[in-house]
C-alpha positions in Angstrom: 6.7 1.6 -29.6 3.8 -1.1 -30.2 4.8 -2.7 -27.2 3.5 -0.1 -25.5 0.7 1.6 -27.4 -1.1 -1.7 -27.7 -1.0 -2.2 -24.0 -2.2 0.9 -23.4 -4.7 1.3 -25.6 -6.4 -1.9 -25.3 -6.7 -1.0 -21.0 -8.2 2.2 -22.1 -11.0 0.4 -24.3 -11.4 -1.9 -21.4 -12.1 1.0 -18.8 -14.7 2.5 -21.4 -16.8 0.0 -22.3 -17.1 -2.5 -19.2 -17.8 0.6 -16.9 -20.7 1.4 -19.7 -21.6 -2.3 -19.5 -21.9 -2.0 -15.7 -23.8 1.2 -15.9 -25.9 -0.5 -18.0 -26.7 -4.1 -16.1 -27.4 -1.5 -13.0 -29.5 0.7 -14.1 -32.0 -2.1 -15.9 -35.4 -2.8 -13.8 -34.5 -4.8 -10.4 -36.2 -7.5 -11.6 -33.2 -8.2 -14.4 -30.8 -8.5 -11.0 -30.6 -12.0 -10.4 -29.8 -12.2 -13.9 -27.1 -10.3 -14.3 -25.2 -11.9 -11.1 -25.8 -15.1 -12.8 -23.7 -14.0 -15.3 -21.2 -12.1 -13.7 -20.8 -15.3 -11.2 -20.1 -17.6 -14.5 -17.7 -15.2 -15.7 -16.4 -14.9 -11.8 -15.7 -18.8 -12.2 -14.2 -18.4 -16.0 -11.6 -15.5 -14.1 -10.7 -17.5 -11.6 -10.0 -20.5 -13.9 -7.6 -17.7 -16.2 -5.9 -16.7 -13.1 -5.0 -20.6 -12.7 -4.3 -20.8 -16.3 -2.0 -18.0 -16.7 -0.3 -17.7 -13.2 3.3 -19.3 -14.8 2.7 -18.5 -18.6 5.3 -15.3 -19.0 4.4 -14.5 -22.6 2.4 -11.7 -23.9 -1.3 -13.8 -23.8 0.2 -14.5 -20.3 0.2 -10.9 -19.4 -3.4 -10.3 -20.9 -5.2 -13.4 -19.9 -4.1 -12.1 -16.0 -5.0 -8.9 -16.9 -8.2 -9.4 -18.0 -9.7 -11.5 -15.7 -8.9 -9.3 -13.2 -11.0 -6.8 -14.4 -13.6 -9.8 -14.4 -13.1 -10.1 -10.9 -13.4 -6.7 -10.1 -16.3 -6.6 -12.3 -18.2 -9.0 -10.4 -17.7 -6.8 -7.1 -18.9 -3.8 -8.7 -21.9 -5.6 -10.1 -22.3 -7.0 -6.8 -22.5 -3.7 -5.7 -24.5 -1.9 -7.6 -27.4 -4.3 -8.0 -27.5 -3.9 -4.2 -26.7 -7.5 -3.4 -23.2 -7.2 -1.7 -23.2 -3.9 0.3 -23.7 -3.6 3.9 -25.6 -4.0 7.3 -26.6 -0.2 7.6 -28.7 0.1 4.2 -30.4 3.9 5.5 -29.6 7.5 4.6 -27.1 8.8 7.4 -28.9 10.8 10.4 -29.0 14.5 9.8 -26.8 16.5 11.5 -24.2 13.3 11.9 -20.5 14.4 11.5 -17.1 13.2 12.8 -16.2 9.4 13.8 -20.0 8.2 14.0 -20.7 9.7 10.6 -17.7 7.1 9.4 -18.3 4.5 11.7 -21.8 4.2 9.6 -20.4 4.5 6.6 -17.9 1.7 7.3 -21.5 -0.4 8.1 -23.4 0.6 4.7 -20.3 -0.7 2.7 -18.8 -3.1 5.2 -20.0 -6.3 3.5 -18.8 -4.7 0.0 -15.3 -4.8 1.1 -15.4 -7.9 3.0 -16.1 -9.0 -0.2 -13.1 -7.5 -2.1 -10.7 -8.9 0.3 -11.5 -12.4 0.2 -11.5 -11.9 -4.3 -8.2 -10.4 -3.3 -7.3 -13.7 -1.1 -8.6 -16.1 -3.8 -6.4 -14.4 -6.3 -3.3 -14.5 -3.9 -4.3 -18.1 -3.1 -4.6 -19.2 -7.2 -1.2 -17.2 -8.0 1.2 -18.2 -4.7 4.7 -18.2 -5.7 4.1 -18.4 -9.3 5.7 -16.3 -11.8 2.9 -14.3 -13.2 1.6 -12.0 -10.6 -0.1 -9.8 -12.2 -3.7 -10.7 -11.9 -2.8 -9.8 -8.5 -1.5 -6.4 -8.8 -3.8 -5.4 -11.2 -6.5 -6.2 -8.6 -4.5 -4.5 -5.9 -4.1 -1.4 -7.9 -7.9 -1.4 -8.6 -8.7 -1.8 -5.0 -6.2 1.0 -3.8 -7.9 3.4 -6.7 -11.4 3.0 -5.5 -10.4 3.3 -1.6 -9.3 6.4 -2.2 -11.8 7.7 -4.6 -14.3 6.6 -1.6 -12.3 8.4 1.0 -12.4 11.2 -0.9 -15.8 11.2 -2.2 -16.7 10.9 1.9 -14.8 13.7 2.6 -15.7 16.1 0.1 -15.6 16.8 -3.7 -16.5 18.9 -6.4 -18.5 16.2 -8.8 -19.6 13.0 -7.5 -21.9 11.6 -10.5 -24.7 10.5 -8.1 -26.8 10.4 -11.7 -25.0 7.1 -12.5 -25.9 5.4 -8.8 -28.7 3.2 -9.1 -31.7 5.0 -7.6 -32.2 1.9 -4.4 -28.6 3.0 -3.7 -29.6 6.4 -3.4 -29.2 6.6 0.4 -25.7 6.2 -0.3 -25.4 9.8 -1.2 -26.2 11.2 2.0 -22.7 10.1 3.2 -21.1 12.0 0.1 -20.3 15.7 0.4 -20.0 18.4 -2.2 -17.1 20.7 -1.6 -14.4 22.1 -3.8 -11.4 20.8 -2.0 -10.2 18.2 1.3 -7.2 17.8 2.5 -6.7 14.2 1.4 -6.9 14.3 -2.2 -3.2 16.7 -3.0 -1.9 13.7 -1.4 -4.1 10.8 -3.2 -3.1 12.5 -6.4 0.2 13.0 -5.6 0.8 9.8 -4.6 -0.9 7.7 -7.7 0.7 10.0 -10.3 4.4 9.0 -8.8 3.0 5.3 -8.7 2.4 5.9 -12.4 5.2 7.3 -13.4 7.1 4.6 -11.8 5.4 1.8 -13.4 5.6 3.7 -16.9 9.7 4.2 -16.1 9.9 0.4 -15.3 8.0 -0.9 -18.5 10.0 1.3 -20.7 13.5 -0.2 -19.0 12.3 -3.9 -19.6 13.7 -6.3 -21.4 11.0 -8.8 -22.4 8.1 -8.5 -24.0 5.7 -9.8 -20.5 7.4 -7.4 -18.1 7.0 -4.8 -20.5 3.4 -5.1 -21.6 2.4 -6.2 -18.0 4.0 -2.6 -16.5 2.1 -0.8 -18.9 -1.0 -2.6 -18.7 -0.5 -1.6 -15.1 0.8 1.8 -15.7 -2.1 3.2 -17.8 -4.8 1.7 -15.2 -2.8 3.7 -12.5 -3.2 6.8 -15.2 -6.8 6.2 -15.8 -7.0 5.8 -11.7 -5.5 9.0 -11.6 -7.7 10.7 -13.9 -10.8 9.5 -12.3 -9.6 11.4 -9.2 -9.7 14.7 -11.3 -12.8 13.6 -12.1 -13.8 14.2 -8.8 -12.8 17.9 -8.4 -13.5 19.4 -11.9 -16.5 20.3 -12.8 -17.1 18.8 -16.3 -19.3 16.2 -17.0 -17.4 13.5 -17.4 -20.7 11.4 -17.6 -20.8 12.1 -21.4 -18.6 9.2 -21.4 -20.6 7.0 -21.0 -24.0 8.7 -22.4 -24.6 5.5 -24.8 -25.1 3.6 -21.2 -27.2 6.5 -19.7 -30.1 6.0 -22.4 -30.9 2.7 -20.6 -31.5 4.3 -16.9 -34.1 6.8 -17.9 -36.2 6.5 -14.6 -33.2 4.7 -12.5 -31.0 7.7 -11.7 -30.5 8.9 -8.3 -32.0 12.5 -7.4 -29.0 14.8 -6.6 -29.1 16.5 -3.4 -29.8 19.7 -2.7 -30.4 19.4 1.3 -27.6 21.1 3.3 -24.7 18.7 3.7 -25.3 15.0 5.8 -28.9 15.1 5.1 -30.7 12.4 4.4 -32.1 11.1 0.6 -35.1 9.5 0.5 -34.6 5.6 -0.6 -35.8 5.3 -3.8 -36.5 1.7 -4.0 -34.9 -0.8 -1.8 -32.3 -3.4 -3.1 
């Protein structure tokens, strides 16, 4: 059984505390920005260089070393992000009254640079593991991507509880592309969908027969659950904030003002990135 509660565990403490680092590093005065993608850009390189490193090592530090600078990948992304550097050509609250294709054509613009970015991290990682034998850096970067698609997609189209408290108040424009509702008509399937994908990758660590495939699938499988929970996260109405409340006593000042305008209104921009 420790061949899967470690696994498991140890991606759970992961989620926790480098989403409360990166809640932290963004909501610190602007002028701490360049420092903090300083950092994240060494660690960027020191991911890159464990991808090399472990892409044909099969044994358990195999599985983790991939793992893990995955999530330093991604974490350079989201830090990119959220500091404002990396986001897109269309940095304005969206017109009132805006709806339909235009509404997502502008959208696309105010992240389009964002997700340039995440595909070429994506390519570098496919480039740096190309027929070797340990993909998972990859897939964990894959899965990560998919996740936070369709938490945007859904978040665009409507839910219950988007946390605008933790976005950094010079993305605050970014809100008036959210909407509140209780329900859309994309996110049965998106949870539908992730929880099989889970289920599957839990059904295929437990029928391994070494050690890497099994601690790889379930390094996999619990991200896919906490991907799935994050989506419920969405619709209930519980603050799931608490969380992370040792990472909100550094933003006092930085949060973004919720909305209360009618829906597709604008915000004004707090501060600009």
């Amino acid at each position: 059984m420790a061949e899967y509660l470690v696994p498991a565990l140890f991606t759970v403490f992961l989620w926790w505390f480098c989403t409360g680092v990166i809640f932290v590093l963004d909501g610190l005065p602007s002028r701490t920005f360049r420092w903090s993608m300083a950092g994240a850009t060494l660690l960027l390189g020191a991911a890159f260089g464990g991808i090399w490193i472990s892409s044909d090592d099969t044994s358990l530090w195999g599985a983790y070393i991939a793992f893990c600078s995955a999530l330093l990948v991604w974490g350079w992304q989201e830090i990119a992000f959220l500091t404002g550097t990396v986001t897109g050509s269309y940095r304005r609250p969206c017109p009132e009254g805006l709806s339909g294709y235009p509404r997502f054509a502008l959208a696309v613009r105010a992240l389009l640079h964002h997700e340039i970015a995440i595909l070429l991290l994506a390519a570098g990682i496919a480039a740096f593991t190309w027929g070797a034998a340990n993909q998972l850096a990859l897939w964990t970067f894959l899965l990560l991507w998919a996740a936070r698609t369709s938490t945007k997609l859904n978040i665009f189209l409507g839910v219950r509880n988007f946390a605008e408290s933790f976005l950094p108040a010079h993305l605050a424009y970014m809100t008036s592309f959210f909407r509140r509702r209780a329900m859309n008509l994309l996110f049965p399937l998106s949870v539908t969908l992730s929880t099989l994908g889970t289920l599957l990758l839990f059904q295929a660590a437990f029928a391994a027969t070494d050690p890497f495939a099994a601690a790889s699938l379930t390094l996999l499988g619990t991200l896919a659950a906490l991907a799935v929970l994050e989506h419920w996260f969405l619709m209930l109405p519980i603050p799931f904030e608490a969380l992370w409340s040792w990472a909100g006593r550094f933003r006092a000042g930085q949060r973004t003002p919720s909305p209360n305008a009618p829906e597709g209104s604008p915000l004004p921009v707090v501060a600009s990135p």
